[in-house]
PDB file of N, CA, C and O in Angstrom:
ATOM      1  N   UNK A   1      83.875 104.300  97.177  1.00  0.00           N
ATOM      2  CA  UNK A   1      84.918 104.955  97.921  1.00  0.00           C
ATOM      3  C   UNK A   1      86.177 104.096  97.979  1.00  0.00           C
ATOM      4  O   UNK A   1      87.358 104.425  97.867  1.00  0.00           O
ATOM      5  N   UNK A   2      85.647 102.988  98.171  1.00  0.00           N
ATOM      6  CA  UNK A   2      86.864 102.237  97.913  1.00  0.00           C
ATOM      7  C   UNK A   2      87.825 101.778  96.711  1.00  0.00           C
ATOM      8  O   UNK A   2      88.994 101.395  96.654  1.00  0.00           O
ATOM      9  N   UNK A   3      86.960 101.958  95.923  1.00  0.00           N
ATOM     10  CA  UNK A   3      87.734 102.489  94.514  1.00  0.00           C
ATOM     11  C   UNK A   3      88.471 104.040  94.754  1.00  0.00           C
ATOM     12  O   UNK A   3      89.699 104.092  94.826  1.00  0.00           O
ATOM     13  N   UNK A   4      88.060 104.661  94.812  1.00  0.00           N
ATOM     14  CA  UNK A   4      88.868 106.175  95.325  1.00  0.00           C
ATOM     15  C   UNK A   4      89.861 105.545  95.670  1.00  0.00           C
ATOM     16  O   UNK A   4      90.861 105.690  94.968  1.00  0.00           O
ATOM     17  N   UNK A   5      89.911 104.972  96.416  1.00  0.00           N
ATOM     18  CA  UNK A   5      91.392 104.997  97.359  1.00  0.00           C
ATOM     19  C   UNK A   5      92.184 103.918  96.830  1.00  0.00           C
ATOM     20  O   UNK A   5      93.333 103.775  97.247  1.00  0.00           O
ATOM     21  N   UNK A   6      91.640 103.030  95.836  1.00  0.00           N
ATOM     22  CA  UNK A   6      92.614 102.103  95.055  1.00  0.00           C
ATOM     23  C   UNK A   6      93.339 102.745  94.237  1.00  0.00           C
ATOM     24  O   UNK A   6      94.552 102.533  94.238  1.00  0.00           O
ATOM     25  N   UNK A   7      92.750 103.703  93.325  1.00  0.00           N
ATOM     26  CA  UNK A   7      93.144 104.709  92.511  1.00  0.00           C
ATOM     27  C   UNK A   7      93.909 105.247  92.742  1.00  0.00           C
ATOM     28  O   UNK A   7      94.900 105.260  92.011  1.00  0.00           O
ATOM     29  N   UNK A   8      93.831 106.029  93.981  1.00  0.00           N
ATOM     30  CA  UNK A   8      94.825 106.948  94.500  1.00  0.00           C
ATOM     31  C   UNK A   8      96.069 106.240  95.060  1.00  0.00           C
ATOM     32  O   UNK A   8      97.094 106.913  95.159  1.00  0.00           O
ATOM     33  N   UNK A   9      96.089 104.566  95.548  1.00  0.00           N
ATOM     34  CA  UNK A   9      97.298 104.378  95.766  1.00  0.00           C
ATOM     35  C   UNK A   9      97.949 103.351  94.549  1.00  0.00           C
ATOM     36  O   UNK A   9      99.120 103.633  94.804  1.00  0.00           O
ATOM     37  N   UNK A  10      98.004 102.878  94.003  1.00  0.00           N
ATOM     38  CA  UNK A  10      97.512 102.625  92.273  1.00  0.00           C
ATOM     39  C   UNK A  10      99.247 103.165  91.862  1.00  0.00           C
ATOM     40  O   UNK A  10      99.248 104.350  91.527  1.00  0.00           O
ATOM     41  N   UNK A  11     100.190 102.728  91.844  1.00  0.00           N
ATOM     42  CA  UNK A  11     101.633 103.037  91.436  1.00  0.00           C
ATOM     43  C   UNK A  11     102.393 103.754  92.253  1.00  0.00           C
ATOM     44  O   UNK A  11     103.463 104.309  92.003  1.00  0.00           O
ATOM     45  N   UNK A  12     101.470 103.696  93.763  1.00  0.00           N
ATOM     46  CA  UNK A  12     103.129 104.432  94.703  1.00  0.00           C
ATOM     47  C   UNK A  12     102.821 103.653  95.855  1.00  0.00           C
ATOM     48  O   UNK A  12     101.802 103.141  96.320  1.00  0.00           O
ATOM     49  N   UNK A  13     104.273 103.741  96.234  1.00  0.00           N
ATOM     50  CA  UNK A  13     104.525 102.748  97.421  1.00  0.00           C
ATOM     51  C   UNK A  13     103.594 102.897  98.548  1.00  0.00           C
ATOM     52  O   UNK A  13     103.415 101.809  99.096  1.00  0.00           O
ATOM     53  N   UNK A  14     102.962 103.825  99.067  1.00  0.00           N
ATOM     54  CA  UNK A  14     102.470 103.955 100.215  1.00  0.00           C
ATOM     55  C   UNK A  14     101.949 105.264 100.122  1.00  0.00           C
ATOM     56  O   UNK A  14     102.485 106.090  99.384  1.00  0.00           O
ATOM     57  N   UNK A  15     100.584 105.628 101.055  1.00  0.00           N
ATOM     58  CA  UNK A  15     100.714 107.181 101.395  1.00  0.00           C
ATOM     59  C   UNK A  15      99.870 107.109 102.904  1.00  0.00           C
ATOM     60  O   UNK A  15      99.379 106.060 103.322  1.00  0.00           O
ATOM     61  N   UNK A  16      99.784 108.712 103.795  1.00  0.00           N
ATOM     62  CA  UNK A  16      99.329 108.777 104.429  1.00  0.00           C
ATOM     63  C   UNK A  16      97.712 108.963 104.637  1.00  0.00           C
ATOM     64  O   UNK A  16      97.220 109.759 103.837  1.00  0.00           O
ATOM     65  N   UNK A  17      96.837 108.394 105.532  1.00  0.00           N
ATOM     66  CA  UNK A  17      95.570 108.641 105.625  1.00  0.00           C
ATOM     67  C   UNK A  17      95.000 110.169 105.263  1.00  0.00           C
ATOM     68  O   UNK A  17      93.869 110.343 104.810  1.00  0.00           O
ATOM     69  N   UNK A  18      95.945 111.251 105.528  1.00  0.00           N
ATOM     70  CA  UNK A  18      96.032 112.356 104.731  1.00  0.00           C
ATOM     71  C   UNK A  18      95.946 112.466 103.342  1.00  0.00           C
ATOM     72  O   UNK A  18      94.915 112.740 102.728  1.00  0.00           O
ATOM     73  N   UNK A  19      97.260 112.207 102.760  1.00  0.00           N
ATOM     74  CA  UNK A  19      97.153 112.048 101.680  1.00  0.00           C
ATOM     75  C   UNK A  19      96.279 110.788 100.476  1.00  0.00           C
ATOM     76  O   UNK A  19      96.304 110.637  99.255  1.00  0.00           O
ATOM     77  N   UNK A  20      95.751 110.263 101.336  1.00  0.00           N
ATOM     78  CA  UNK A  20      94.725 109.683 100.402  1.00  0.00           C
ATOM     79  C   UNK A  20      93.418 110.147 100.553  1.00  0.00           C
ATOM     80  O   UNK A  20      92.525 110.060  99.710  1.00  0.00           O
ATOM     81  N   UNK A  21      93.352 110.582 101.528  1.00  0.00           N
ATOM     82  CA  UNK A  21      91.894 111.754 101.375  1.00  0.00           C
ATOM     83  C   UNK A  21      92.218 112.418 100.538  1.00  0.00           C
ATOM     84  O   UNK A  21      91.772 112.159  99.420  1.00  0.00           O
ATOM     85  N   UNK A  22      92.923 113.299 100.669  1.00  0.00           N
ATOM     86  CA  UNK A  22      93.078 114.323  99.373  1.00  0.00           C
ATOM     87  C   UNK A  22      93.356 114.271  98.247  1.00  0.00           C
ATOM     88  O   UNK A  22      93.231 115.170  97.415  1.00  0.00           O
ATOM     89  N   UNK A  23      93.680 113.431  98.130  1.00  0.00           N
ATOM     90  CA  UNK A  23      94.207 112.283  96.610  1.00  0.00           C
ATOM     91  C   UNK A  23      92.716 111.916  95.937  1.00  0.00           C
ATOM     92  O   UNK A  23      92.401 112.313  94.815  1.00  0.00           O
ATOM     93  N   UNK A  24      91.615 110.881  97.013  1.00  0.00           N
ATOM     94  CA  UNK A  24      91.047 110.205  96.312  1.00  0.00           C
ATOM     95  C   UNK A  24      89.528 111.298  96.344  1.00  0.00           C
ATOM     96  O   UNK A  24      88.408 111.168  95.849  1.00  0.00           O
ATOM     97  N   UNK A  25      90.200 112.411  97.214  1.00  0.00           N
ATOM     98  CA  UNK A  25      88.630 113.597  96.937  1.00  0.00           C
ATOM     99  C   UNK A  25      87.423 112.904  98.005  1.00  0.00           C
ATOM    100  O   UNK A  25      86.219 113.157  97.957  1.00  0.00           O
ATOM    101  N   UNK A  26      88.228 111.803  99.135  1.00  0.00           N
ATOM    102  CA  UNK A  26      87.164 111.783 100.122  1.00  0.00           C
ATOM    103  C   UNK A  26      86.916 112.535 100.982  1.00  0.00           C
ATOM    104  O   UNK A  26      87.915 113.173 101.313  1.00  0.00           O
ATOM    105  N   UNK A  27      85.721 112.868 101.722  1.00  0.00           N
ATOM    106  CA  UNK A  27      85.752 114.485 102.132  1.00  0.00           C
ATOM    107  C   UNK A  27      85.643 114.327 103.947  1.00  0.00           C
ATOM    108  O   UNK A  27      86.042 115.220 104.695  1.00  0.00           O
ATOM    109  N   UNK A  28      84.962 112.877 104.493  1.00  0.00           N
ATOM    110  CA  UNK A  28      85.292 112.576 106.045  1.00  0.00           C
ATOM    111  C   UNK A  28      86.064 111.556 106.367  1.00  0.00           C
ATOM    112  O   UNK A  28      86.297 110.783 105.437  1.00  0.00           O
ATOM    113  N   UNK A  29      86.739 111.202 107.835  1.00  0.00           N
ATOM    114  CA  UNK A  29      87.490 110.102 108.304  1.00  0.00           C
ATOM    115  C   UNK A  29      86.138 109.017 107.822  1.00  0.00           C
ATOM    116  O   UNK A  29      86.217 108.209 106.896  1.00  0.00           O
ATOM    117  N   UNK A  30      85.234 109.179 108.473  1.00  0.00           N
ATOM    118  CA  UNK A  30      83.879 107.967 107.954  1.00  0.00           C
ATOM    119  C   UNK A  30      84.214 107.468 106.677  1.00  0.00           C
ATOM    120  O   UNK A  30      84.361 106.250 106.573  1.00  0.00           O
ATOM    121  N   UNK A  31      84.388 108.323 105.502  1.00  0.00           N
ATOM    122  CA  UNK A  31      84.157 107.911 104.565  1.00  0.00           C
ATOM    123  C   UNK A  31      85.597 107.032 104.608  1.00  0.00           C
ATOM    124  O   UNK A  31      85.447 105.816 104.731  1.00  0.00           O
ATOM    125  N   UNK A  32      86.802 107.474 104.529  1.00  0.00           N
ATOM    126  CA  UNK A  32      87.757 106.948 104.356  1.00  0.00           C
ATOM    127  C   UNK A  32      88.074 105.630 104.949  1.00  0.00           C
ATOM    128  O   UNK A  32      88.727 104.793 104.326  1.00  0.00           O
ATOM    129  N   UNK A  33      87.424 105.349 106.663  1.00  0.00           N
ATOM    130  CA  UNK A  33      87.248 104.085 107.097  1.00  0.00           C
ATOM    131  C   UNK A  33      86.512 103.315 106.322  1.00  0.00           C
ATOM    132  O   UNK A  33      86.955 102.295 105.794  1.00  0.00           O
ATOM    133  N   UNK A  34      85.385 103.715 106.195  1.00  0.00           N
ATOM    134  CA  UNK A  34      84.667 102.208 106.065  1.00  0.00           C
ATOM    135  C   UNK A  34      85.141 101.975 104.342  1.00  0.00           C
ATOM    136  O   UNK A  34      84.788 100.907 103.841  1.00  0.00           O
ATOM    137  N   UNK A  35      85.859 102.878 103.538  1.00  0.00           N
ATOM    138  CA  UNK A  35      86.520 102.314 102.420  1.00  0.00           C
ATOM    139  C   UNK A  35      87.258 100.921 103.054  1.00  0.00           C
ATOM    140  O   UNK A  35      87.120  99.710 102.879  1.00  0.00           O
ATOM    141  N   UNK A  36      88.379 102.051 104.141  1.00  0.00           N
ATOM    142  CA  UNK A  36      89.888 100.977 104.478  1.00  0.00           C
ATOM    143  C   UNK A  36      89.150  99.953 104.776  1.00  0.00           C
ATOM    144  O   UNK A  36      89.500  98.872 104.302  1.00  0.00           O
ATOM    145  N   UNK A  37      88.125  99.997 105.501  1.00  0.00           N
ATOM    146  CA  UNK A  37      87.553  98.430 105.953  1.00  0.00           C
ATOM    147  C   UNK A  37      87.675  97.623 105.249  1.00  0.00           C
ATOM    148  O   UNK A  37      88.483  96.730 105.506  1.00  0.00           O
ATOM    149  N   UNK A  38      86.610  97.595 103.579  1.00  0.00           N
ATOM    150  CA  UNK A  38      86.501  96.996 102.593  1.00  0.00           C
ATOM    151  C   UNK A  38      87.973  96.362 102.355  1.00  0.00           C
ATOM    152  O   UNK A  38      88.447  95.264 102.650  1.00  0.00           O
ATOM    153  N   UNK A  39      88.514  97.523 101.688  1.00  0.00           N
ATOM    154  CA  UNK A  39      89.861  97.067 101.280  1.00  0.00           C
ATOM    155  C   UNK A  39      90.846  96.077 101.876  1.00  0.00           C
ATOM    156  O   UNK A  39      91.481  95.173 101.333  1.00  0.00           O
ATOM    157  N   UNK A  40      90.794  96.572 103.389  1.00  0.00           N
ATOM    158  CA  UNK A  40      91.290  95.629 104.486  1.00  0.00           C
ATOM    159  C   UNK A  40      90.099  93.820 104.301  1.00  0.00           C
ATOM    160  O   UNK A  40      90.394  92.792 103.690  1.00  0.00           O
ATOM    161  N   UNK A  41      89.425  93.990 104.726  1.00  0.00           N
ATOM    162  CA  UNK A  41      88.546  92.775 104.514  1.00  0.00           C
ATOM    163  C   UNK A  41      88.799  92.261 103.577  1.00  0.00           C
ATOM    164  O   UNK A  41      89.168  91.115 103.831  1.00  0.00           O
ATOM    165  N   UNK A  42      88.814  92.502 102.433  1.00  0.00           N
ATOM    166  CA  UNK A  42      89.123  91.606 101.073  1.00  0.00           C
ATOM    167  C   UNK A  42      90.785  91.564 100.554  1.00  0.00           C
ATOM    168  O   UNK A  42      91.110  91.299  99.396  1.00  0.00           O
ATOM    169  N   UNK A  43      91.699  91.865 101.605  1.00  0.00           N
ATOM    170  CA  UNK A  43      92.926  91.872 101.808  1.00  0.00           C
ATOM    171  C   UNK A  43      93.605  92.248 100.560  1.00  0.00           C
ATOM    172  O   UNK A  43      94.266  91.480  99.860  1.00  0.00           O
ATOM    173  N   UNK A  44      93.359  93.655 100.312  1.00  0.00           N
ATOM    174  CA  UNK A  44      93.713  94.249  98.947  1.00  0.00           C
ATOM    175  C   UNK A  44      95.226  95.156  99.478  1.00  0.00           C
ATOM    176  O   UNK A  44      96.287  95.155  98.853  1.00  0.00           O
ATOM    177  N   UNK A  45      94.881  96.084 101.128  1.00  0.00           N
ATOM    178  CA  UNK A  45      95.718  96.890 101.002  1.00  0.00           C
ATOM    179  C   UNK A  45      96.395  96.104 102.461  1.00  0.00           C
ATOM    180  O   UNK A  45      95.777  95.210 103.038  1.00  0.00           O
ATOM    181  N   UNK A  46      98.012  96.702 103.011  1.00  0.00           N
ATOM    182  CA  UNK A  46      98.086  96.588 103.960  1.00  0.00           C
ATOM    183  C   UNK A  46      98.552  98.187 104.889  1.00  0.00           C
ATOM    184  O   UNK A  46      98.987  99.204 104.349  1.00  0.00           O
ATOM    185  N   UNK A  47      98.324  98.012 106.214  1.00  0.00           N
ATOM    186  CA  UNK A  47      98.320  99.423 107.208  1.00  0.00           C
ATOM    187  C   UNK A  47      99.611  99.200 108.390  1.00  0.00           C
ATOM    188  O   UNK A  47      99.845  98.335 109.234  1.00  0.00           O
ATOM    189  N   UNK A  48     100.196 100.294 108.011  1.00  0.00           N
ATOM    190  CA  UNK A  48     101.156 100.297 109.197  1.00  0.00           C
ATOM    191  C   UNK A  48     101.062 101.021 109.932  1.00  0.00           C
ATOM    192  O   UNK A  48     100.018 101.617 109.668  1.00  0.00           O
ATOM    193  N   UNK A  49     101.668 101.591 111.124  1.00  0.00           N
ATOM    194  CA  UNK A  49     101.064 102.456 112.105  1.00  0.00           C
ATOM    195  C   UNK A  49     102.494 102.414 113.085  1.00  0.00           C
ATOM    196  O   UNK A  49     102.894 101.676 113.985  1.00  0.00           O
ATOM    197  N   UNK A  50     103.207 104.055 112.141  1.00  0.00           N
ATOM    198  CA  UNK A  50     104.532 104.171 112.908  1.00  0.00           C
ATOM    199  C   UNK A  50     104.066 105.190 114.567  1.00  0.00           C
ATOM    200  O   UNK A  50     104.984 105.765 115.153  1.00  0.00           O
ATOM    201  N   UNK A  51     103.286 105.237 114.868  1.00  0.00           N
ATOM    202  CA  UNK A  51     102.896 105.794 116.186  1.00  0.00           C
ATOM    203  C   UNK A  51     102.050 107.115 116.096  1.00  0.00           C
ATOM    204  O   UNK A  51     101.358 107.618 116.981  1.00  0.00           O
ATOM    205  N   UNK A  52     102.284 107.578 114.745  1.00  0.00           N
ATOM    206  CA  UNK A  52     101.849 109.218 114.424  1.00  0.00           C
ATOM    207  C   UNK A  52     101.133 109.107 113.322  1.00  0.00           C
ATOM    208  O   UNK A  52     100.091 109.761 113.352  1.00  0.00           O
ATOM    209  N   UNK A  53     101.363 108.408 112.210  1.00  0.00           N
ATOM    210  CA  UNK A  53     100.459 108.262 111.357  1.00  0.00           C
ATOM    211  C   UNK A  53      99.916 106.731 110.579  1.00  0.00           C
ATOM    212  O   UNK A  53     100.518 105.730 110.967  1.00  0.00           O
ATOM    213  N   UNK A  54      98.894 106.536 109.588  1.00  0.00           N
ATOM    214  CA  UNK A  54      98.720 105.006 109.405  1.00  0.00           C
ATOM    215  C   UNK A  54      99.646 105.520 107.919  1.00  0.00           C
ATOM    216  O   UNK A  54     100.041 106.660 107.675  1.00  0.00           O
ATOM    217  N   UNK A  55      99.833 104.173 107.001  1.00  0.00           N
ATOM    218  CA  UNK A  55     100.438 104.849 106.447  1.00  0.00           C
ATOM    219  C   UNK A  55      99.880 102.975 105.143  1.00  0.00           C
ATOM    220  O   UNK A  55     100.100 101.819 105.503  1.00  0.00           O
ATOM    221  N   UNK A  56      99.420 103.255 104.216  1.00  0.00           N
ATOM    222  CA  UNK A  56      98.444 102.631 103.698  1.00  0.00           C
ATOM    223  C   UNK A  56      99.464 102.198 102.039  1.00  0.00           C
ATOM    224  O   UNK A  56      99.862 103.056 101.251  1.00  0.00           O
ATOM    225  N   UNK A  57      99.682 100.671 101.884  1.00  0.00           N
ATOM    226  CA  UNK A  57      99.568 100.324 100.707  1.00  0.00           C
ATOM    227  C   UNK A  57      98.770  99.189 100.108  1.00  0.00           C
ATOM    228  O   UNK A  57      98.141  98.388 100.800  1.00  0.00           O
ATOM    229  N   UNK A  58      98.833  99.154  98.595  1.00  0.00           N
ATOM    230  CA  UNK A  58      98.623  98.077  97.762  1.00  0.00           C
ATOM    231  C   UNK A  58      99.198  97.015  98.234  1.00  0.00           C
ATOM    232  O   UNK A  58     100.341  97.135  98.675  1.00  0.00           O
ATOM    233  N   UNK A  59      98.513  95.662  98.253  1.00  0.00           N
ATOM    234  CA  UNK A  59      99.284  94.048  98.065  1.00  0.00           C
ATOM    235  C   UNK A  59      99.478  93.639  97.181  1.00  0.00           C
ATOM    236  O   UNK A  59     100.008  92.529  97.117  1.00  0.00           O
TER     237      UNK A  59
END
């Protein structure tokens, strides 16, 4: 899963926790966390959080 979501952000600046579900074809928030976890843990992506949405890139 966490490949999914490398993929999907993989040449663009950023997207929303929305749009990388639907991007990377993950189908619950579960699944999509415990990706971000990974990713976060091995300090691949970084997360911002303008008050309304997270909003997720590549490092």
């Amino acid at each position: 899963m966490a490949g999914q979501i490398w993929r999907a952000l993989e040449g663009k600046g950023g997207l929303t926790q929305k749009e990388i579900k639907k991007e990377a074809k993950l189908k619950t928030d579960k699944d999509f966390y415990l990706a971000l976890g990974w990713l976060l843990r091995e300090n691949k992506v970084m997360v911002q959080d303008d008050g309304k949405e997270l909003s997720i890139k590549l490092l």
